[in-house]
BADOLUM-960351 format. One record per residue (C-alpha): x, y, z; residue in three letters; residue number from 0. Coordinates in pm, 1 decimal. Example, Ala and Ser with C-alpha at 12.3 -4.5 7.8 and 13.67 -1.06 7.14 Angstrom:
REM residues 2
<<1230.0,-450.0,780.0>,Ala,0>
<<1367.0,-106.0,714.0>,Ser,1>
***
This chain:
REM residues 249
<<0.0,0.0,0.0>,Unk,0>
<<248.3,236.0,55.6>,Unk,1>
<<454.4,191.4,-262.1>,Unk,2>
<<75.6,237.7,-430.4>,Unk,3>
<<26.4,538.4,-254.5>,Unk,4>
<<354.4,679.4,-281.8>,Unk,5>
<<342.1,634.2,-688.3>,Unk,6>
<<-17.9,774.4,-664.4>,Unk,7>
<<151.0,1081.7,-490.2>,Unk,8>
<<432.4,1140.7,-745.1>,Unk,9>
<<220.9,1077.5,-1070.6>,Unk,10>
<<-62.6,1335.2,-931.1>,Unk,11>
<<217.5,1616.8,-833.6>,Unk,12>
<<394.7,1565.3,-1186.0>,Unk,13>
<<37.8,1543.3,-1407.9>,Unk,14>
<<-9.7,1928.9,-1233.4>,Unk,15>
<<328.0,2015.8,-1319.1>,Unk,16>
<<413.1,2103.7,-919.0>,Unk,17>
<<733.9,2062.1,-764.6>,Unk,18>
<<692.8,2004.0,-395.7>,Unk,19>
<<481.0,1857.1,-126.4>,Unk,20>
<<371.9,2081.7,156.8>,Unk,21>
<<295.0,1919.5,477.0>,Unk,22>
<<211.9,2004.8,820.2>,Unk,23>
<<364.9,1779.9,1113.6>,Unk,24>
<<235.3,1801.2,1406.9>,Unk,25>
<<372.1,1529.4,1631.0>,Unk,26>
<<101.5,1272.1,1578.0>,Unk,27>
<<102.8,941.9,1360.4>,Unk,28>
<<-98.2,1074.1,1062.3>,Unk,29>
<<108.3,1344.3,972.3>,Unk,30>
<<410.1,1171.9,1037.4>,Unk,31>
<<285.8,865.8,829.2>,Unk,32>
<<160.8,1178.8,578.0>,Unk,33>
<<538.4,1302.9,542.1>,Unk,34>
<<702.5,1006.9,542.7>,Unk,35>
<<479.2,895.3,210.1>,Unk,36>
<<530.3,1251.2,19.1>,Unk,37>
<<942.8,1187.3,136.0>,Unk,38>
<<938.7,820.5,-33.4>,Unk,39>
<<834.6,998.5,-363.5>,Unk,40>
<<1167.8,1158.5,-412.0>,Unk,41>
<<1034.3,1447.3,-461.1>,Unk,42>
<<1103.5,1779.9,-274.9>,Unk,43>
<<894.9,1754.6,52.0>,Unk,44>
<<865.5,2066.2,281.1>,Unk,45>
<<799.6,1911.5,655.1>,Unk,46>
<<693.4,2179.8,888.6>,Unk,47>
<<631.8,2216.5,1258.0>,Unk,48>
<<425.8,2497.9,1312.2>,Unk,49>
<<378.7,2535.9,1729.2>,Unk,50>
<<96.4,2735.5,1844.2>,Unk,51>
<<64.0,2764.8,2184.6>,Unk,52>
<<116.0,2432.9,2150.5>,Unk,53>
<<184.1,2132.3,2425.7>,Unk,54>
<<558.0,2116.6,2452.2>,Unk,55>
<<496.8,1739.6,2433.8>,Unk,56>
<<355.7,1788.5,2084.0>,Unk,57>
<<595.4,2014.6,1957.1>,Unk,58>
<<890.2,1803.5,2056.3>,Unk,59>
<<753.6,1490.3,1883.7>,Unk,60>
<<696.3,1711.4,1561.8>,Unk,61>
<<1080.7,1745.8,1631.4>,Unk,62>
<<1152.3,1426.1,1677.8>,Unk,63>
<<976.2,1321.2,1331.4>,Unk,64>
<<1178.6,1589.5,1161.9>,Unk,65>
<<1500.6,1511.8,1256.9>,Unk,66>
<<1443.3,1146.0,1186.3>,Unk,67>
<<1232.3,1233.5,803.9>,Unk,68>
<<1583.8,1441.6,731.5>,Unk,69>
<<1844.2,1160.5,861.3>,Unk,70>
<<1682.5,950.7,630.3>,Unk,71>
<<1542.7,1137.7,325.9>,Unk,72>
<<1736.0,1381.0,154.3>,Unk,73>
<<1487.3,1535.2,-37.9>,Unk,74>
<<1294.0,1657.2,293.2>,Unk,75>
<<1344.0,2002.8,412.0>,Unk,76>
<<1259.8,2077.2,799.7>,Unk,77>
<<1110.2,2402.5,914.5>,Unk,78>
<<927.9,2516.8,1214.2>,Unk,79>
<<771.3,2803.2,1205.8>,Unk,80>
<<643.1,2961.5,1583.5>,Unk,81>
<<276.4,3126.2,1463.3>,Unk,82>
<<236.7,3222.7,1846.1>,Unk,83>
<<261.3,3596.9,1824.0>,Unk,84>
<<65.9,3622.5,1495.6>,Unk,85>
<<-210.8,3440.2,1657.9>,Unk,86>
<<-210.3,3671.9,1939.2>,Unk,87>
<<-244.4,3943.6,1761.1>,Unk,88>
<<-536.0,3805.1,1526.0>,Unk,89>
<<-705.4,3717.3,1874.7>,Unk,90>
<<-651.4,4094.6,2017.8>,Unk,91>
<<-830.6,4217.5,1668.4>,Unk,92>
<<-1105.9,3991.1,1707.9>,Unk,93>
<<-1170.5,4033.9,2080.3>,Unk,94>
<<-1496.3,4160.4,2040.9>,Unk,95>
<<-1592.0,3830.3,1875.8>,Unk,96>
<<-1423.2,3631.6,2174.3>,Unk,97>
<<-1535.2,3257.1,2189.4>,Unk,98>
<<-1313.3,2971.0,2243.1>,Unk,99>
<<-1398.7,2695.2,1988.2>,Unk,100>
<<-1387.2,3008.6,1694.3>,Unk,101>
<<-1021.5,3083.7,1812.7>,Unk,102>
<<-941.5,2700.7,1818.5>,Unk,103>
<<-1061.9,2657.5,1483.0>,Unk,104>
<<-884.9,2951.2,1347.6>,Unk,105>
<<-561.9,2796.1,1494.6>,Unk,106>
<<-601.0,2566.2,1255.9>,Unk,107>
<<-698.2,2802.0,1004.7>,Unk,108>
<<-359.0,2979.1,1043.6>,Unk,109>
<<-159.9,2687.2,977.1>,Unk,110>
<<-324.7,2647.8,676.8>,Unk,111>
<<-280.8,2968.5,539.6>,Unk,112>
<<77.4,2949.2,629.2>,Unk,113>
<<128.4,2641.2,444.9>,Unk,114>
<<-39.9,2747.1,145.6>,Unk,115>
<<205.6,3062.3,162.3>,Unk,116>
<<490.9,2829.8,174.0>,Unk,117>
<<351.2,2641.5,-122.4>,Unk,118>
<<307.8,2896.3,-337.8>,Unk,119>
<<680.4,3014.2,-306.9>,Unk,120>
<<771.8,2623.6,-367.6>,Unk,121>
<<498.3,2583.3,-681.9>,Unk,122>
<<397.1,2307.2,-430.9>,Unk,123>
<<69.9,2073.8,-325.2>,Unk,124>
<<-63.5,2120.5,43.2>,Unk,125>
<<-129.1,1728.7,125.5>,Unk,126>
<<-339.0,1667.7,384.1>,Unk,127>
<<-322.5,1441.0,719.2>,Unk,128>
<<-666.6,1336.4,765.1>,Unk,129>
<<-782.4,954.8,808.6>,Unk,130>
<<-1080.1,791.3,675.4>,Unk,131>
<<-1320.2,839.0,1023.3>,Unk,132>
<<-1157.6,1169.9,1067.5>,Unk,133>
<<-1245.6,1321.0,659.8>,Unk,134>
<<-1519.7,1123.5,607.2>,Unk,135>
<<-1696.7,927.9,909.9>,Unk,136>
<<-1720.1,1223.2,1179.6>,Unk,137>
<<-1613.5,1504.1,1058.0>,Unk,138>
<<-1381.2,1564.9,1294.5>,Unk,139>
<<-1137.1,1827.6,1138.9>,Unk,140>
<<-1162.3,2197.4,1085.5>,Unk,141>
<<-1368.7,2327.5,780.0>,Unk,142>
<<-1081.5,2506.2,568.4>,Unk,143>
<<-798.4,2456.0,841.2>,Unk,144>
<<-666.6,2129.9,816.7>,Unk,145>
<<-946.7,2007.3,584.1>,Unk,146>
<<-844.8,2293.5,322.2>,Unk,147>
<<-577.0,2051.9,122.5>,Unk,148>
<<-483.1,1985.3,-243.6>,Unk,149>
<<-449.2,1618.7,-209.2>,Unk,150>
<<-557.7,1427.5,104.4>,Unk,151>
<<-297.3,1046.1,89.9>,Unk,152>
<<-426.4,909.6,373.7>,Unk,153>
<<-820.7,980.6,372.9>,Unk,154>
<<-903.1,622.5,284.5>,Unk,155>
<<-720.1,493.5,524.5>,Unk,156>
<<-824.4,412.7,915.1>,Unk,157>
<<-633.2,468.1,1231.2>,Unk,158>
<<-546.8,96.5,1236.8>,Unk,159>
<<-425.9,104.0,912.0>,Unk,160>
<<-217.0,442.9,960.6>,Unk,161>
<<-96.2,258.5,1217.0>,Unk,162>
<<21.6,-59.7,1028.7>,Unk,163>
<<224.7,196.5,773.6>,Unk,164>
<<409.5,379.2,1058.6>,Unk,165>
<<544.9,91.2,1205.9>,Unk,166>
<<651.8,-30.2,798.2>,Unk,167>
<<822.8,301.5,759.4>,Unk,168>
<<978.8,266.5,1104.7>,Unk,169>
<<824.4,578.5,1255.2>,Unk,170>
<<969.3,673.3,1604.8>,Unk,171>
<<744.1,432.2,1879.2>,Unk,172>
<<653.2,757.1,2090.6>,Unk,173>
<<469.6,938.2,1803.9>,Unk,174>
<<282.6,590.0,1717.4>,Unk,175>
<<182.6,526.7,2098.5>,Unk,176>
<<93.9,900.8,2146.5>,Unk,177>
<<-258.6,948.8,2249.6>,Unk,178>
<<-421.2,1123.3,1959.0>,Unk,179>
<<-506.4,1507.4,1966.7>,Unk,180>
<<-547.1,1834.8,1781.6>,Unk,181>
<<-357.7,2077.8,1988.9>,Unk,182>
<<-604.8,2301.8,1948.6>,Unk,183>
<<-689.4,2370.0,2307.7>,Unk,184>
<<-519.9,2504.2,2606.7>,Unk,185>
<<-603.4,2225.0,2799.7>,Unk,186>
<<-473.9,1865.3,2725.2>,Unk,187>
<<-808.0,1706.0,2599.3>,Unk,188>
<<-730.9,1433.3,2329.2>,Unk,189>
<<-973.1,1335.6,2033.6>,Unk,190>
<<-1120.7,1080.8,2231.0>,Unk,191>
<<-1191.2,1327.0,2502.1>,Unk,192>
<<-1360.8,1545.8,2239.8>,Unk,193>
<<-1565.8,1252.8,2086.2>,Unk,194>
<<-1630.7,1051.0,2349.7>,Unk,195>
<<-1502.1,730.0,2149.2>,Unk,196>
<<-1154.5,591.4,2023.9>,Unk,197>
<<-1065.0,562.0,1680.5>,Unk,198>
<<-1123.8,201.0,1713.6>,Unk,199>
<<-1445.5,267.7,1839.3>,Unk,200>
<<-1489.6,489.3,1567.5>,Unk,201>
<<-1360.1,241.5,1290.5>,Unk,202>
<<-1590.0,-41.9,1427.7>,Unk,203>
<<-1909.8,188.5,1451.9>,Unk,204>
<<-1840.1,347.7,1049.0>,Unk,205>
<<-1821.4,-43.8,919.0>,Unk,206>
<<-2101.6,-175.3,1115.4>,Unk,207>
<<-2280.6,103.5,966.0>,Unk,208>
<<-2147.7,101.3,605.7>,Unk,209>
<<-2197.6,-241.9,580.8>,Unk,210>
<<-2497.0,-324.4,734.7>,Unk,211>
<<-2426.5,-545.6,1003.1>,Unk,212>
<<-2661.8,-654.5,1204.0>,Unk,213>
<<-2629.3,-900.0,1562.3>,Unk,214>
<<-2724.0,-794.9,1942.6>,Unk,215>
<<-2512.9,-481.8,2030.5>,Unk,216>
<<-2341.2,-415.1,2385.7>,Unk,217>
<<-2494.9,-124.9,2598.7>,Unk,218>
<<-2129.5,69.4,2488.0>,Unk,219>
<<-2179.9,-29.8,2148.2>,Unk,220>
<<-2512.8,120.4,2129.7>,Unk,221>
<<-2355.8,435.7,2292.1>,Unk,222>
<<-2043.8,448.4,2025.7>,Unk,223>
<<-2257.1,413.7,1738.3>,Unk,224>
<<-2519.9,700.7,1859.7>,Unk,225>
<<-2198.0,898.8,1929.5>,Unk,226>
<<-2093.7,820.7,1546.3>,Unk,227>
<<-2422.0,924.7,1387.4>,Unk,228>
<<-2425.5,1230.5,1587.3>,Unk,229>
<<-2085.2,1373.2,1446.1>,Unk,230>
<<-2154.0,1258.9,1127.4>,Unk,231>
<<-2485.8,1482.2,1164.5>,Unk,232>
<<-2378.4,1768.0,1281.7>,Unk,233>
<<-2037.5,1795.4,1107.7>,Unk,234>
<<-2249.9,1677.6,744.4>,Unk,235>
<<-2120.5,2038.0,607.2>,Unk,236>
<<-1796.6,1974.4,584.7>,Unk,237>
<<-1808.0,1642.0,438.3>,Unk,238>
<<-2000.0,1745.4,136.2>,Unk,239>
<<-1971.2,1995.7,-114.6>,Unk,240>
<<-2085.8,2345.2,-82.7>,Unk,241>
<<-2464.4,2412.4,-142.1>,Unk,242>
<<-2495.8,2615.0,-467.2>,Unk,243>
<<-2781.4,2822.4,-554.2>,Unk,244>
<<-2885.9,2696.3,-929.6>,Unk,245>
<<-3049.8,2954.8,-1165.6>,Unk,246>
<<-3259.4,2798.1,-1385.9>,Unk,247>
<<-3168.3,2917.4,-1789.7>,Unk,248>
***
């Protein structure tokens, strides 16, 4: 699979006529995986830590998977690039519109538009991080922040399977046992504390669903799969395209 991907990768970069891959690493295993695939393309990959307030925990595994993606790619150029005192002052401008989940969300928001900044300078592809149940089971990514990519590699694949590829590529052990999060928050609340479900939970509940399984359900299965629907509810609109008023000709 990775081979498949990585091809997939090259041939989409080259059809464009583009001459770099743009990623965002932020210390967790689907960015790292992420990287790793656009470095195994031998083509010019920008890798780039971009701390925000972040967890110093987070920001040294971004780090970590940095140093290692350079020791063993030569193609890869490392950056980080410290968005704390831009963020600031967006926050001070917007004060009057103070409220916490809009100023976590445009966290994310920020790193985007920095990476599309260092794209453009590259003529290079933003490629996204985002897993299967993450992009398209609950919607659990910000609308044009991390979900505004060119190319998303790993958006087919679950947790588990992100999982399987990191320890293939030989990804550092603390990044792949790190409990998953967005670093979007002051606190240290992980996705599962944000969900209320594991990505395995997740995983089982999307092919139960998918496929139409059907035998007696556990009280927490019940719960996980009313916890599924829910997201995938709620966070519909960024899933799908956006609605577009026809005029009839």
């Amino acid at each position: 699979m990775k081979n498949e991907i990585s091809n997939w990768l090259k041939s989409y970069l080259e059809q464009n006529h583009l001459s770099a891959f743009v990623v965002g690493v932020s210390g967790g295993i689907d960015s790292a995986v992420t990287s790793t695939l656009c470095a195994t393309t031998g083509i010019p990959t920008i890798a780039v830590n971009m701390p925000l307030h972040s967890k110093e925990e987070n920001t040294n595994l971004s780090n970590l998977h940095l140093e290692w993606l350079t020791k063993n790619f030569n193609n890869v150029q490392d950056d980080v690039i410290c968005l704390d005192s831009v963020f600031d002052k967006f926050a001070i401008a917007l004060k009057k519109y103070n409220r916490d989940l809009g100023f976590a969300n445009s966290k994310s928001r920020l790193r985007m538009v920095a990476l599309y900044q260092i794209a453009a300078s590259v003529n290079g592809l933003v490629v996204g991080t985002g897993n299967k149940v993450e992009d398209f089971g609950v919607g659990f990514f910000t609308k044009y922040g991390d979900g505004g990519v060119d190319i998303s590699p790993i958006a087919d694949l679950t947790k588990t399977q992100v999982r399987q590829l990191a320890a293939e590529f030989g990804i550092a052990r603390a990044i792949i046992e790190a409990t998953p999060t967005d670093g979007l928050w002051e606190d240290a609340r992980s996705d599962e504390d944000q969900i209320g479900a594991s990505y395995e939970e997740l995983e089982w509940a999307m092919n139960y669903i998918e496929n139409n399984i059907t035998y007696d359900l556990t009280s927490r299965q019940k719960e996980v799969i009313m916890i599924y629907n829910n997201f995938n509810q709620s966070n519909a609109h960024k899933m799908r395209n956006i609605p577009v008023f026809k005029v009839e000709r």
